[in-house]
N, C-alpha and C positions, 0 to 999 in steps of 0.2 A: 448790498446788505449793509444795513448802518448797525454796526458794532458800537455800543459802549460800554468802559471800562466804571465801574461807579468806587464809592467810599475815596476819593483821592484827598489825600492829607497831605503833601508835598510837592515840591516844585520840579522835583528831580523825577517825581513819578509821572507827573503830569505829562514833563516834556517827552520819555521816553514812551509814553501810550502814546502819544502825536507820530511817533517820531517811525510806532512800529504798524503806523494806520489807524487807530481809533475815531473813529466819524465822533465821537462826541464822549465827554466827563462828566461823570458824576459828583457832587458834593454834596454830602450830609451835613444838611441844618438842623437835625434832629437830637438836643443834648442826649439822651438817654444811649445813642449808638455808640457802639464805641469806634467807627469811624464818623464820629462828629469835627466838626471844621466851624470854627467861630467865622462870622463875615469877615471879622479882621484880619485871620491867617487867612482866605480862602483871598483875597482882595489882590495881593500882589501874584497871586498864581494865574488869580483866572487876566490881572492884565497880559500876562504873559504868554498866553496862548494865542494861534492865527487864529484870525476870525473866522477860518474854513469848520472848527471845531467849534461843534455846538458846545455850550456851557451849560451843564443841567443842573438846576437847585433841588432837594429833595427836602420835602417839608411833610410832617405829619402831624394829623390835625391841628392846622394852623388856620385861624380865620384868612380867607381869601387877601383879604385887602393888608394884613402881614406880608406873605406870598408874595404878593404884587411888590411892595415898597423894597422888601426885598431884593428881590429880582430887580428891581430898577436902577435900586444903587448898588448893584454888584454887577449893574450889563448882563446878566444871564439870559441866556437864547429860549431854556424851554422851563417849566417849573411841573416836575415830577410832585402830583400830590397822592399823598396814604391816608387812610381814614377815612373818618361819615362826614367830612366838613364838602359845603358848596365849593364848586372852580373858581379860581379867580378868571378875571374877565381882561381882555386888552393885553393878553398873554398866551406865546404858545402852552400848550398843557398835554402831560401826557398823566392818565390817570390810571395807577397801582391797583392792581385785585389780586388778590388769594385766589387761590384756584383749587377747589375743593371737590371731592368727588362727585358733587351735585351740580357743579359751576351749570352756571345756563348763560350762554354769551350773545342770548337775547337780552340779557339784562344792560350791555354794553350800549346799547343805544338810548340811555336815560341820559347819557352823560354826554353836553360837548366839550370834548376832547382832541384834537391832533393824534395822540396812539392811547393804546392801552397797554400797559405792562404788565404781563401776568406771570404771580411769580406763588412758590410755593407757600400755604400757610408757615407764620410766625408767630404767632400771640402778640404782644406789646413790642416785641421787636422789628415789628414791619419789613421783614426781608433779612439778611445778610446773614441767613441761616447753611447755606450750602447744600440747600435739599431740595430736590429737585420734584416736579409733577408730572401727571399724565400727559405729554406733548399731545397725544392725539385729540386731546379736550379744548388742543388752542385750533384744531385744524378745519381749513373753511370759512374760518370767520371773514365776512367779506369786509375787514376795517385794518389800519394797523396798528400790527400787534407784534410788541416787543417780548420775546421769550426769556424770563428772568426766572435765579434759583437753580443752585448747583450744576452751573455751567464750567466749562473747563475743556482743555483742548480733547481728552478724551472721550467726550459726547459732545460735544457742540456740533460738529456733523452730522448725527442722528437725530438731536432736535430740531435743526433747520428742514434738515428730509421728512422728519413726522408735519411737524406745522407748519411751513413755507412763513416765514414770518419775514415782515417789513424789517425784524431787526431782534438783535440779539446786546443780553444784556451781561456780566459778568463783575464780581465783586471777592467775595470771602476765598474761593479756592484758588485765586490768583494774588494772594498773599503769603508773605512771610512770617507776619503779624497782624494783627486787626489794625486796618487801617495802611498799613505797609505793603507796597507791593514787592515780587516775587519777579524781576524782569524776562526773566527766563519763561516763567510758569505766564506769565503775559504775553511775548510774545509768539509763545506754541500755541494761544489762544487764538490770536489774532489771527494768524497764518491758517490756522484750521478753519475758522470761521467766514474767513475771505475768499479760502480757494475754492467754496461748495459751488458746483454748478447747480442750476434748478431750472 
């Protein structure tokens, strides 16, 4: 199960999601978030992680070729994109949907992408709302599919068992502040999301 923890703004968070298994970190490129990370803070954290840990960029609507330069010179492993903008190319990609109660996950295959993260609507906030969706609307889809949106050690084992998902994603309930993580509340996340058998 590839766990990642997303919004990381600190060095000290970063290391302790490594530390309690996180397959991979997220970083917000998106000013408007309020876990945004400038390249320049985000720069000495992401060298300081093992290269066993993916490095996620998250970018909304951002022309591609942004994205890419981006991610090039910050080393990033995968680039998480939100919005109606094209993929960038020459990059892994994992591409963001809302999941509404009409979702149709025939629409998934318009897009090349490496996963899909499907995560509850937002409006202009693009995620980090802590609200969660219908898991059973992620289940079956034969692609993967990262379960994103009011996760937390307290259901994350019921939404791996609804959608069997390539990976699980967690941000806003596993803080103490926006942007701040909760190490405790992280790693009951971890441990819960790890131990599921399937």
């Amino acid at each position: 199960m590839m766990v990642k923890i997303c919004g990381i703004t600190s060095l000290e968070d970063a290391l302790a999601a490594v530390r309690l298994g996180a397959s991979a970190l997220g970083f917000n490129f998106y000013p408007p978030s309020p876990r945004y990370i400038s390249p320049d803070d985000a720069r000495p954290i992401l060298e300081a992680l093992p290269a066993s840990v993916w490095k996620v960029g998250i970018f909304v609507n951002q022309p591609p070729e942004a994205a890419l330069g981006l991610a090039r010179r910050l080393s990033l492993d995968v680039v998480q994109i939100h919005g109606d903008v094209p993929l960038p190319e020459g990059i892994r990609v994992w591409k963001a949907l809302p999941v509404t109660a009409d979702f149709d996950p025939r629409l998934l295959h318009r897009f090349q992408a490496e996963a899909f993260l499907l995560d509850a609507p937002a409006g202009a906030a693009h995620g980090g709302t802590g609200r969660s969706f219908d898991w059973s609307l992620a289940a079956g889809i034969p692609l993967n599919i990262v379960l994103a949106g009011g996760l937390d050690a307290s259901n994350v084992q019921d939404a791996i068992r609804a959608a069997h998902p390539w990976g699980v994603d967690a941000c806003s309930r596993l803080e103490s502040s926006p942007g701040r993580k909760d190490h405790a509340k992280m790693a009951d996340f971890l441990k819960a999301a790890l131990a599921v058998q399937l």
